[in-house]
mmJSON file of the N, C-alpha and C atoms, coordinates in Angstrom:
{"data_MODEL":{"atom_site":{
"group_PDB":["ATOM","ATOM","ATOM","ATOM","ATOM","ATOM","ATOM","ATOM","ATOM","ATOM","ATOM","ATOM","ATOM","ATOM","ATOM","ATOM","ATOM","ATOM","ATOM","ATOM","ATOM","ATOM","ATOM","ATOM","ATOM","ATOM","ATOM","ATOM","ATOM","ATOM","ATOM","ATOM","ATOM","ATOM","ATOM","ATOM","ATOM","ATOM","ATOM","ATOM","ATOM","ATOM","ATOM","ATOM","ATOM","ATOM","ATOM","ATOM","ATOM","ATOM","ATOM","ATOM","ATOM","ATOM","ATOM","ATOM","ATOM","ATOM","ATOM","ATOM","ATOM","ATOM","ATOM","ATOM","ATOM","ATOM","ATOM","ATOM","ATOM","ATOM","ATOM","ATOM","ATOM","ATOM","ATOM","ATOM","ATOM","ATOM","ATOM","ATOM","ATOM","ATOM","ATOM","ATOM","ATOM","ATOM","ATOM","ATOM","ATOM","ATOM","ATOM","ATOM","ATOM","ATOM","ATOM","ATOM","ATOM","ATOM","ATOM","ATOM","ATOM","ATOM","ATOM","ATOM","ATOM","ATOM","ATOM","ATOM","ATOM","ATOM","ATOM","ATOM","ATOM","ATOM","ATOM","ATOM","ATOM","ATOM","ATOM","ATOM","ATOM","ATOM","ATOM","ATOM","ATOM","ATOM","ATOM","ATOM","ATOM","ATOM","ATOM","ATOM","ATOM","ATOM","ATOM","ATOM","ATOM","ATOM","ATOM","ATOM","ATOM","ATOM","ATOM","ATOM","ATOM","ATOM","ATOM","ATOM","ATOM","ATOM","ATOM","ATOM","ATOM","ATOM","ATOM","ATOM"],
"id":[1,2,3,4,5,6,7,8,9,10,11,12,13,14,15,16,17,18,19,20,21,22,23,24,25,26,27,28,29,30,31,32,33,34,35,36,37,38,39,40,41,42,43,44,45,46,47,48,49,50,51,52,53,54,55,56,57,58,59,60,61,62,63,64,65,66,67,68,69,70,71,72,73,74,75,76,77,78,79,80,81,82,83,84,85,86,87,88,89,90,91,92,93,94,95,96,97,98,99,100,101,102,103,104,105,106,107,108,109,110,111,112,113,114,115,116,117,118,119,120,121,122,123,124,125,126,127,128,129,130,131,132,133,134,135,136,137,138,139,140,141,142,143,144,145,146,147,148,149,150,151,152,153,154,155,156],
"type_symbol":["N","C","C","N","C","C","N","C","C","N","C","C","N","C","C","N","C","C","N","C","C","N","C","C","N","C","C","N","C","C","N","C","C","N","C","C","N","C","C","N","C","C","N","C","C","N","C","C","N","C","C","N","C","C","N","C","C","N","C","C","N","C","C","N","C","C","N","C","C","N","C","C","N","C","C","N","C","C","N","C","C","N","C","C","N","C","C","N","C","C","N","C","C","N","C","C","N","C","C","N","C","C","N","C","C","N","C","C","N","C","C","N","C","C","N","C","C","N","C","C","N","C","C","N","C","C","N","C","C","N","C","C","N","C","C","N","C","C","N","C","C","N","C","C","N","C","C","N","C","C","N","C","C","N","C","C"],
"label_atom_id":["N","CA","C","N","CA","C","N","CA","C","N","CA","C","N","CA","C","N","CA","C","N","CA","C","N","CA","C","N","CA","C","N","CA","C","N","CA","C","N","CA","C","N","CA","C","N","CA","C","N","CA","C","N","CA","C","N","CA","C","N","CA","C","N","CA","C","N","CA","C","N","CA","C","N","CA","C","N","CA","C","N","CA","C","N","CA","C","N","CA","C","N","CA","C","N","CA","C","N","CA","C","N","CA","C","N","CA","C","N","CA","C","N","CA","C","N","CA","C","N","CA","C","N","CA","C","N","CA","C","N","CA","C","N","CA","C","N","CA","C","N","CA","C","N","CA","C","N","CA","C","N","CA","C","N","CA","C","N","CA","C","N","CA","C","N","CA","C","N","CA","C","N","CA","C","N","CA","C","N","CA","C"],
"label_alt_id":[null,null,null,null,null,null,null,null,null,null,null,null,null,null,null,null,null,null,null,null,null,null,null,null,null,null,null,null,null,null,null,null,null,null,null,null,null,null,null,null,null,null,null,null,null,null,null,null,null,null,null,null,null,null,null,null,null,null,null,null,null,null,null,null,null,null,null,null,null,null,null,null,null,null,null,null,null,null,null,null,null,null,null,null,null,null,null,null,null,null,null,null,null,null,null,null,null,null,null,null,null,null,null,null,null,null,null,null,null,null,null,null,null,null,null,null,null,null,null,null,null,null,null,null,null,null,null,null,null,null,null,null,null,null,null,null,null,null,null,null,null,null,null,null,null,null,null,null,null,null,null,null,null,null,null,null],
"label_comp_id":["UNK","UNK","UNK","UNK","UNK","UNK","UNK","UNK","UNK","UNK","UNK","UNK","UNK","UNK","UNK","UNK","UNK","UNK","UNK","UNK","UNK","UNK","UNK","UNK","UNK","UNK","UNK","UNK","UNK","UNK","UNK","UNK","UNK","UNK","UNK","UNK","UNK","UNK","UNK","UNK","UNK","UNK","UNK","UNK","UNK","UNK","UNK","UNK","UNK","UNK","UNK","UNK","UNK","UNK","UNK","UNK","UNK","UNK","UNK","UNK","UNK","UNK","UNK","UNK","UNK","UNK","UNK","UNK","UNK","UNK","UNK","UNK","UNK","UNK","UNK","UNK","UNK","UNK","UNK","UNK","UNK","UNK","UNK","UNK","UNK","UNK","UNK","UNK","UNK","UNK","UNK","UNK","UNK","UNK","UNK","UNK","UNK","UNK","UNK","UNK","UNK","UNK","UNK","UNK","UNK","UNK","UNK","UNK","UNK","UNK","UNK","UNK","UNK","UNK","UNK","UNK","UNK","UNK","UNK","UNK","UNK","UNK","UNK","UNK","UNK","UNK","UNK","UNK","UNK","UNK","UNK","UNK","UNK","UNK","UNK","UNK","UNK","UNK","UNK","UNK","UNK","UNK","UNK","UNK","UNK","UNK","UNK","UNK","UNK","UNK","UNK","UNK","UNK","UNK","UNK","UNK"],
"label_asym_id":["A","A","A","A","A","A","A","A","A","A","A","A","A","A","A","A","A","A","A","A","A","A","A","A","A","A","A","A","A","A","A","A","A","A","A","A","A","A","A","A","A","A","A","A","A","A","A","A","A","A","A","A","A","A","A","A","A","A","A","A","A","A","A","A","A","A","A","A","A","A","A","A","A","A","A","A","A","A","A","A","A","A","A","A","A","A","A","A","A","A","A","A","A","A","A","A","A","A","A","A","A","A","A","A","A","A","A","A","A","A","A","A","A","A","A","A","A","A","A","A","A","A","A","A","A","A","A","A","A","A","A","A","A","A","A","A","A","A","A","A","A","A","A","A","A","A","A","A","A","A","A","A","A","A","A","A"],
"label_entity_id":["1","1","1","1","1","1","1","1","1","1","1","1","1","1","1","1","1","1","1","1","1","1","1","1","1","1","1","1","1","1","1","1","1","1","1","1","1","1","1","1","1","1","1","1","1","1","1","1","1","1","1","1","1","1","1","1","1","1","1","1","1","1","1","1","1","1","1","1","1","1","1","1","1","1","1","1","1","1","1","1","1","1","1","1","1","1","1","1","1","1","1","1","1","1","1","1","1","1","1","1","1","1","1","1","1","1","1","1","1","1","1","1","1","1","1","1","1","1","1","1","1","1","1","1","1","1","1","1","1","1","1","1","1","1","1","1","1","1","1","1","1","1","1","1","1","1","1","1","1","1","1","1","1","1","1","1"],
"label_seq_id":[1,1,1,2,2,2,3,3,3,4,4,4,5,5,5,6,6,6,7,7,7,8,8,8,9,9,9,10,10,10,11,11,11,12,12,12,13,13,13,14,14,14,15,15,15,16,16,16,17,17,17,18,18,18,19,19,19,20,20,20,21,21,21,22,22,22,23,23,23,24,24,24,25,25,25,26,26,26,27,27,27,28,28,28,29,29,29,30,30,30,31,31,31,32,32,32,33,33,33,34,34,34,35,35,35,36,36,36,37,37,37,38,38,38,39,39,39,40,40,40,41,41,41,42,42,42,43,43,43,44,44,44,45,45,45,46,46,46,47,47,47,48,48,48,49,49,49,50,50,50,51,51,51,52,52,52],
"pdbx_PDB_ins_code":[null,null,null,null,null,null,null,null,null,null,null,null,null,null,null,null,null,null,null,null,null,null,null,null,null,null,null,null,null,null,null,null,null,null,null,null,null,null,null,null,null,null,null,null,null,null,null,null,null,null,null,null,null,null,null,null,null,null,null,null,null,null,null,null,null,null,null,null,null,null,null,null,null,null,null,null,null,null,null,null,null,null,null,null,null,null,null,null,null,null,null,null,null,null,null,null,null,null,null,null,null,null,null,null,null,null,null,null,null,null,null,null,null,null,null,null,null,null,null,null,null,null,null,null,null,null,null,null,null,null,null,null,null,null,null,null,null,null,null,null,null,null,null,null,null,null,null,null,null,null,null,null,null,null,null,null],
"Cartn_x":[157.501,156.733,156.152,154.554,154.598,154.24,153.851,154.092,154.784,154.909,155.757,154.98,153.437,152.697,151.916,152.137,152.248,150.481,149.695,148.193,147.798,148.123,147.587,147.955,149.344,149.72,149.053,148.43,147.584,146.321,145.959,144.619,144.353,145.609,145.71,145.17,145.217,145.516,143.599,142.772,141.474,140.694,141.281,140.876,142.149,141.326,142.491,142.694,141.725,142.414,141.543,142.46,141.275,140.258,139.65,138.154,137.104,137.667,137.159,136.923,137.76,138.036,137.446,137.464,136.56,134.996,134.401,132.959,132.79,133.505,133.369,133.341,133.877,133.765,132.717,131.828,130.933,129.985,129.609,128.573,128.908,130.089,129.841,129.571,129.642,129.18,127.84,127.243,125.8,125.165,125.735,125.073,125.312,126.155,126.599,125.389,125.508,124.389,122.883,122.541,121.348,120.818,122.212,122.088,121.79,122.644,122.85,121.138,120.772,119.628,118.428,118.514,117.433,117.504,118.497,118.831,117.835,118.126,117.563,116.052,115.84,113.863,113.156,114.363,113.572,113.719,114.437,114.254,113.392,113.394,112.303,110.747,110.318,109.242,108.846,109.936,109.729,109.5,110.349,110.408,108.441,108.185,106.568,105.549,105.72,104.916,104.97,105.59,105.824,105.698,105.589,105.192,106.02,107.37,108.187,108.785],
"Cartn_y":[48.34,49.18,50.348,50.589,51.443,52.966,53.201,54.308,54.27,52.705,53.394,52.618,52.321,52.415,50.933,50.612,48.526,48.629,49.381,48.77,49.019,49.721,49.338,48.311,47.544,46.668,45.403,45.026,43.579,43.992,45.146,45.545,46.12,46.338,47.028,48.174,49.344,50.75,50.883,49.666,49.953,51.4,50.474,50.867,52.118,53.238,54.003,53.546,53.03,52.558,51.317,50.211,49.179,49.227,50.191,50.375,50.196,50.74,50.899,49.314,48.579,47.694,46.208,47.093,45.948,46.07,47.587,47.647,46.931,47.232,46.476,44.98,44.325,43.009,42.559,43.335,43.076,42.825,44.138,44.61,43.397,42.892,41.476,39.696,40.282,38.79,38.879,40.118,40.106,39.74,40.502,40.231,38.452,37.777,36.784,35.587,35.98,35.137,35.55,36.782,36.632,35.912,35.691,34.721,33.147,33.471,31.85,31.245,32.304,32.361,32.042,33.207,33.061,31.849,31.348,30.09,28.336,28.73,27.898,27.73,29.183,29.259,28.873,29.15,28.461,27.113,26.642,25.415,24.331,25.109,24.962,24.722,26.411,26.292,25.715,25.076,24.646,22.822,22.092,21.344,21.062,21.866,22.035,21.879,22.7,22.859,21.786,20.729,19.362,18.238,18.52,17.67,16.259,16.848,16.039,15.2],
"Cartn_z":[83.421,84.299,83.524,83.719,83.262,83.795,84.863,85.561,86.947,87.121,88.633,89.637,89.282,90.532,90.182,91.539,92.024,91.769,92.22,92.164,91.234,90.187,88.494,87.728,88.061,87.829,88.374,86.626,86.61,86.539,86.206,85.999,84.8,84.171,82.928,82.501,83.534,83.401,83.931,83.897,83.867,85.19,85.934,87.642,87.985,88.508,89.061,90.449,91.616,92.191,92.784,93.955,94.07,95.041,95.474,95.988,94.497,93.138,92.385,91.536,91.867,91.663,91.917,93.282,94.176,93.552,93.655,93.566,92.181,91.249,89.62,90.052,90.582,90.652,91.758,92.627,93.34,92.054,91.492,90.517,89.395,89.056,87.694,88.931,90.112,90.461,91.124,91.035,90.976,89.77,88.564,87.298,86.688,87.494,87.414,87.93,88.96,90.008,89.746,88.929,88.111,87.322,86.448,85.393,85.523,86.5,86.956,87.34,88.543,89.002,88.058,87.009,86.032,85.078,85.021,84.504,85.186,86.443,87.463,87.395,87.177,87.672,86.636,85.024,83.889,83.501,83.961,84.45,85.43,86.579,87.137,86.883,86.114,85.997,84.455,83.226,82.149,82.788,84.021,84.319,85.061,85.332,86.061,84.966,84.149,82.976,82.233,82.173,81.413,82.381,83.613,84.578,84.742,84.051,83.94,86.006],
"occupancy":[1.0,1.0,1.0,1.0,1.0,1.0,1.0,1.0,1.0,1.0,1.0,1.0,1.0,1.0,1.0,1.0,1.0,1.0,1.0,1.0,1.0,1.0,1.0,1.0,1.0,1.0,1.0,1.0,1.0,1.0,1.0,1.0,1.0,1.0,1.0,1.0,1.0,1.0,1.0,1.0,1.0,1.0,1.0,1.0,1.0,1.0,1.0,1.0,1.0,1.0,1.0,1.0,1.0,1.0,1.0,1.0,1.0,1.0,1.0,1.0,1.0,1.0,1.0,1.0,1.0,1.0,1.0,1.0,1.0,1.0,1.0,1.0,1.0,1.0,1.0,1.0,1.0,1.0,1.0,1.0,1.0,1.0,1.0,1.0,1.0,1.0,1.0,1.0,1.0,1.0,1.0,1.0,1.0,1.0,1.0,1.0,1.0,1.0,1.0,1.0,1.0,1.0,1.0,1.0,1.0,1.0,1.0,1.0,1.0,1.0,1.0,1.0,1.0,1.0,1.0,1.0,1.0,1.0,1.0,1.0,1.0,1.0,1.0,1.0,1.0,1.0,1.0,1.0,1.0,1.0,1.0,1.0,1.0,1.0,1.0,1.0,1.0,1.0,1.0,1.0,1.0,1.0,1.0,1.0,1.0,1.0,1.0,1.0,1.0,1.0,1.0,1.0,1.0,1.0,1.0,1.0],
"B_iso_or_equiv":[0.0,0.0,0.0,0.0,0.0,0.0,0.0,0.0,0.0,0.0,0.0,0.0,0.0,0.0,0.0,0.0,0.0,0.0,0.0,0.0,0.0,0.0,0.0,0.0,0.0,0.0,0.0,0.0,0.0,0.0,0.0,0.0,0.0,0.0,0.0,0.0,0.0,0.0,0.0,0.0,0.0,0.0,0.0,0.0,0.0,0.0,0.0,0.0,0.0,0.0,0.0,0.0,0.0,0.0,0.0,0.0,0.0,0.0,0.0,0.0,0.0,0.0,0.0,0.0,0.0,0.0,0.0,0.0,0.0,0.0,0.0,0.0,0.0,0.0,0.0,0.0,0.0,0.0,0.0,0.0,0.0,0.0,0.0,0.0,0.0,0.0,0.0,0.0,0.0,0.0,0.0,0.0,0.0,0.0,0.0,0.0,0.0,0.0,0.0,0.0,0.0,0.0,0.0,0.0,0.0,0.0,0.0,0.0,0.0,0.0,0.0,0.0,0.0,0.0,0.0,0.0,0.0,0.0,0.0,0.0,0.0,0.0,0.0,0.0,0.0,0.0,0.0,0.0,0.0,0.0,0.0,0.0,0.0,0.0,0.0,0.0,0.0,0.0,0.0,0.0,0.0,0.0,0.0,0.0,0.0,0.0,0.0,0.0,0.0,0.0,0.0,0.0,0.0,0.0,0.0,0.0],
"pdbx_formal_charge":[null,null,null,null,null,null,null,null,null,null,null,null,null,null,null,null,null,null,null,null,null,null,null,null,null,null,null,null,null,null,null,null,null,null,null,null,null,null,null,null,null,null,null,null,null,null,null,null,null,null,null,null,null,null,null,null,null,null,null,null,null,null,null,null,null,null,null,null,null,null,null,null,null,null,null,null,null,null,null,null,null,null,null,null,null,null,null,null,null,null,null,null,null,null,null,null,null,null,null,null,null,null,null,null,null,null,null,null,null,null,null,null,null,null,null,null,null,null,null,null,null,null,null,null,null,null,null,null,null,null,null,null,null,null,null,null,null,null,null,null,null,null,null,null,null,null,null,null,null,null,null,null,null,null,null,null],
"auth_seq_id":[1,1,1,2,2,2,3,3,3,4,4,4,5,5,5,6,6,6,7,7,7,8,8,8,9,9,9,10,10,10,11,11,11,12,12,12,13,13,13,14,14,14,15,15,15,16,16,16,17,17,17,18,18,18,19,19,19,20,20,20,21,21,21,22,22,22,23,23,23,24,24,24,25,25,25,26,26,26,27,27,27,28,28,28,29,29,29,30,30,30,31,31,31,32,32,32,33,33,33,34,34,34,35,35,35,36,36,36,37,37,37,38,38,38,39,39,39,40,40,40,41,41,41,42,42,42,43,43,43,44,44,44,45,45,45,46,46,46,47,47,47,48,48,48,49,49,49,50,50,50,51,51,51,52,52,52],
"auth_comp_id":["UNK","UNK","UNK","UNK","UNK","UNK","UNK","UNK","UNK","UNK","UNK","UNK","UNK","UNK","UNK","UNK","UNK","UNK","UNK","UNK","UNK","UNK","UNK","UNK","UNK","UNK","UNK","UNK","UNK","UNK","UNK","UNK","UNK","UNK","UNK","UNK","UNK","UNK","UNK","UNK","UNK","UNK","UNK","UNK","UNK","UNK","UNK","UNK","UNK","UNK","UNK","UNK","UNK","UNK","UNK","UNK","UNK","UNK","UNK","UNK","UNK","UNK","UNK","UNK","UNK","UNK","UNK","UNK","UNK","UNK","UNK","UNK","UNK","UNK","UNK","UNK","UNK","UNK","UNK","UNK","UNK","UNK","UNK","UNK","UNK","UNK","UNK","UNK","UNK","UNK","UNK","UNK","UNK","UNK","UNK","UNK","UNK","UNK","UNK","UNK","UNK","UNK","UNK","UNK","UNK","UNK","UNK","UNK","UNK","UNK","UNK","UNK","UNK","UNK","UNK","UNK","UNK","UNK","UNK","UNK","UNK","UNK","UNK","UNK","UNK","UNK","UNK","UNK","UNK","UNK","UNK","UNK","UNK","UNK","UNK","UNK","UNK","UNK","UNK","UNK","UNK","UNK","UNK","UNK","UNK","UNK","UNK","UNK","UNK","UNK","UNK","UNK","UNK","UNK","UNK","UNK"],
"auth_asym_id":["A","A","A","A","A","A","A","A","A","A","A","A","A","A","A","A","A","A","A","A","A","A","A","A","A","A","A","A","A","A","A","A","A","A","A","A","A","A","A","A","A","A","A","A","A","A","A","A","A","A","A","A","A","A","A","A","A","A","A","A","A","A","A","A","A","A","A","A","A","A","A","A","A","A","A","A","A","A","A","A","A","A","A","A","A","A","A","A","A","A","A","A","A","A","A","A","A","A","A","A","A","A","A","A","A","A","A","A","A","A","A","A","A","A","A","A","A","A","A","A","A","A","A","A","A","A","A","A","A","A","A","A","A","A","A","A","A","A","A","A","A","A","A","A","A","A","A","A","A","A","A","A","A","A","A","A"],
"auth_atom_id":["N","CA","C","N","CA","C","N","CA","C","N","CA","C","N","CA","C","N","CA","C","N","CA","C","N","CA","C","N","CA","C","N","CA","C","N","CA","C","N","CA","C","N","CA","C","N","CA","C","N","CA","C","N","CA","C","N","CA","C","N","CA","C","N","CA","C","N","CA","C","N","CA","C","N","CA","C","N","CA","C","N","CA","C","N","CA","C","N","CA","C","N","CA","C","N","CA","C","N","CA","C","N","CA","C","N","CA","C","N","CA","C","N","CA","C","N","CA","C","N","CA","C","N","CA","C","N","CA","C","N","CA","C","N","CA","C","N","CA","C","N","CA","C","N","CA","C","N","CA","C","N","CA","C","N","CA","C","N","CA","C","N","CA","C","N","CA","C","N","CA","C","N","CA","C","N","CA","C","N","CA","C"],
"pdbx_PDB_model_num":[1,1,1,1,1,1,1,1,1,1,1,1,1,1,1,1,1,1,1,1,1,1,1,1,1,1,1,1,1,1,1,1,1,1,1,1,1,1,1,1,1,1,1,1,1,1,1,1,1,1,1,1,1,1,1,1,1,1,1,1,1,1,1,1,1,1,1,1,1,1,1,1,1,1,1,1,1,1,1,1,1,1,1,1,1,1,1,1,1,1,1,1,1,1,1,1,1,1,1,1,1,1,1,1,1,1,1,1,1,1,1,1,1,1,1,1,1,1,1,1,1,1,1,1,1,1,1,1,1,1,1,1,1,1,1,1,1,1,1,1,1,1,1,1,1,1,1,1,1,1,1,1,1,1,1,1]
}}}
């Protein structure tokens, strides 16, 4: 243990607490689903352009 306190534990000291926690993992599965997204459309529109 290292201070005592159950909601830092498993977060590794990052987050002081989990509201903060939560918003960080909203904000990486947006930047997530961008990717993903932008992944898709260049595909898309490389798939158009070759008239494949």
């Amino acid at each position: 243990m290292k201070n005592g306190n159950k909601d830092n534990e498993g977060n590794n000291g990052i987050f002081i607490n989990g509201q903060q926690r939560k918003f960080y993992l909203i904000g990486r599965s947006f930047k997530i689903g961008n990717i993903i997204g932008t992944l898709i459309l260049v595909l898309l529109i490389g798939k158009s352009l070759l008239g494949v």
